[in-house]
N, C-alpha and C positions, 0 to 999 in steps of 0.2 A: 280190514280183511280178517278172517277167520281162515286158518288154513290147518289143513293134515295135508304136513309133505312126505308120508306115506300111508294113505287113505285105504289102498288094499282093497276092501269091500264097501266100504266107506260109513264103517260103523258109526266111528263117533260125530261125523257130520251129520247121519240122519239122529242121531240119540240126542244130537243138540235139536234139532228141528222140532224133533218129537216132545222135548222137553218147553220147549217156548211156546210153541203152538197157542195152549192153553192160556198162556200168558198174552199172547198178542190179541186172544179173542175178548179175553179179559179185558183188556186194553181200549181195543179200536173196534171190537164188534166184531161178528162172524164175516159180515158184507168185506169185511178189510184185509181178511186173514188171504185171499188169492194173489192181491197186491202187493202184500208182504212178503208170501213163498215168493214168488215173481222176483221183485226186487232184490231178494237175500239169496235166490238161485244166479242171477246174474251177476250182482253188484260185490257179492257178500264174500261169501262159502268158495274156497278152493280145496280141491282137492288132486293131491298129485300123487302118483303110485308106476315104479319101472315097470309094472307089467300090464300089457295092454288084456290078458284076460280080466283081471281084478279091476281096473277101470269101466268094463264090460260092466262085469258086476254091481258095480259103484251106484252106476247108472241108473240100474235097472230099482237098487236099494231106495235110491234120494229119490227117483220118481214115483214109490211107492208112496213116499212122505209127502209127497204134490211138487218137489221139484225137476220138474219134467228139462229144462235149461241148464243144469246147472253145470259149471268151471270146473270143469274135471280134465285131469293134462295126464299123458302116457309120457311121462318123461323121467330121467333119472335125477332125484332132489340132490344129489350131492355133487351133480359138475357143474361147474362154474365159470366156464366158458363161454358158453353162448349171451352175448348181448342181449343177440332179440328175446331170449325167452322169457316166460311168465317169471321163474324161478329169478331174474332179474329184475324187471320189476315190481317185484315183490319187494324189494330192500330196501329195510327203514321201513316196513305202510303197515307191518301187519299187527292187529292189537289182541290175537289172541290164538295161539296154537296146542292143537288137541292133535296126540298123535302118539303110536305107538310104532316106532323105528326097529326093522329088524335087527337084531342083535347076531353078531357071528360073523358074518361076512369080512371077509378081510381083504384088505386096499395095500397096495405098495405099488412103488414106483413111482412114475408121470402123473398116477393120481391123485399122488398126494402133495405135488409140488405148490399148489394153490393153499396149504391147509398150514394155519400157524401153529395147530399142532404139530407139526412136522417138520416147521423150520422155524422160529420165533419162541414158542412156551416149549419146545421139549428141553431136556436136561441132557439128551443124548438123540442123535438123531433116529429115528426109528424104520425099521425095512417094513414093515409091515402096520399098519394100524386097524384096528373092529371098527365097526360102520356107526355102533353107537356112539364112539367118541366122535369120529369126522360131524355125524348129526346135530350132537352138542354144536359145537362151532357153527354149525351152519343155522341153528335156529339165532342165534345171535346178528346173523345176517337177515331175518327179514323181521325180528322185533321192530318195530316202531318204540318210541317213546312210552314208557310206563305201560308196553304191552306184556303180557303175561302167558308164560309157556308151559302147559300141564302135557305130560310127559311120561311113559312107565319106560325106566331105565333099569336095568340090571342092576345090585347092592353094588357093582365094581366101580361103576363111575363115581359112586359118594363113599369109599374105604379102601381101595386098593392102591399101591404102593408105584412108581414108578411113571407112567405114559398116564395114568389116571389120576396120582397129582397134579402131575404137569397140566392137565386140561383146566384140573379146579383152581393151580395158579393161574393160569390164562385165561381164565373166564372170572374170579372173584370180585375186580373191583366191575364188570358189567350187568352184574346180575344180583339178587337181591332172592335168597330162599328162603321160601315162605313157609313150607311143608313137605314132609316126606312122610309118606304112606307106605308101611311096607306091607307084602302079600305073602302070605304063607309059599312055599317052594312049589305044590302042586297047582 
C-alpha cells in the first residue's frame, strides 16, 4: 500500500500518479497504462482525510489523473478503536507513506489513552499533546517491513526539548532517518 493518512486534496497521491505515469508507459506501453491506473486506484493508493469536504476534493483531483475508483476513506487517522476500519487493516501492510499531517491541533484526555506517547515513552505524563506527535506514532503503526515514511514535520519534532524527546526516544530503535530537508519559514 501507499498511503496519505491525511490526504486533504489528495495532492501528493495524484503528484505520485502524475510522476509514474510516464514511467509505466515507458515500461508496459500506452495500451497498459489503464490497467495500471485501475489496479493502483484499487489495490494501491489510500487515501484518508477527517473531513468529508477534502475527500470530496480528493476525488475529483485522482480522477483527473485517470483514477476514477480510488480508496479514499472520510475517517479520522488518529483513533484507534475501530477494528473494522481500513485505518486497521492497514497495520504492518504499508510500504510507503506520503503525507503532510496537520500541525496544531491538540488531543487530551480519553484520546490519548491509546498513544505510548502518553503512557509508555513520556517522561512525565502529558494533559495535552499536538497532533503531529500522536501521527509520528501512528505512522509506525501501518509501516510494513522496510517501508518508508516521507513526511513534512515542524523543526519541533527533530529539536525540541521535553514531550518531543520523549517521541524520538520512543520511536529511535523503530525507525531508521534517512533525510531531513528543511524549508525556509515562508
Amino acid at each position: 500500500y501507499i498511503l496519505d493518512p491525511s490526504c486533504g486534496v489528495g495532492s501528493f497521491l495524484t503528484e505520485l500518479v502524475r510522476q509514474l505515469t510516464p514511467k509505466v508507459i515507458n515500461k508496459f506501453g500506452q495500451k497498459e497504462l489503464g490497467k495500471w491506473l485501475e489496479n493502483v486506484s484499487k489495490y494501491v493508493l489510500v487515501g484518508i482525510d477527517k473531513s468529508e469536504r477534502m475527500i470530496k476534493l480528493a476525488i475529483s483531483n485522482l480522477a483527473v489523473s485517470g483514477l476514477e475508483k480510488a480508496s479514499l476513506h472520510s475517517l479520522n487517522s488518529l483513533e484507534r478503536n475501530d477494528k473494522k476500519s481500513i485505518l486497521t487493516k492497514l497495520e504492518d501492510k504499508v510500504q510507503l507513506i506520503l503525507t503532510n499531517p496537520p500541525f496544531g491541533a491538540e488531543f487530551s484526555g480519553i484520546a490519548l489513552k491509546d498513544f505510548n506517547i502518553s503512557t509508555v515513552w513520556c517522561s512525565k505524563p502529558p494533559s495535552k499533546i499536538d497532533s503531529e506527535i500522536l501521527f509520528m506514532e501512528r505512522y509506525l503503526d501501518w509501516l510494513g517491513e522496510g517501508g518508508i515514511c516521507v513526511t513534512v514535520i515542524p523543526d519541533s519534532i527533530l529539536t525540541n526539548k521535553g514531550l518531543f524527546a520523549d517521541l524520538r526516544n520512543g520511536i529511535r530503535d523503530k525507525i531508521q532517518l534517512n533525510s531531513v530537508v528543511s524549508f525556509p519559514t515562508e
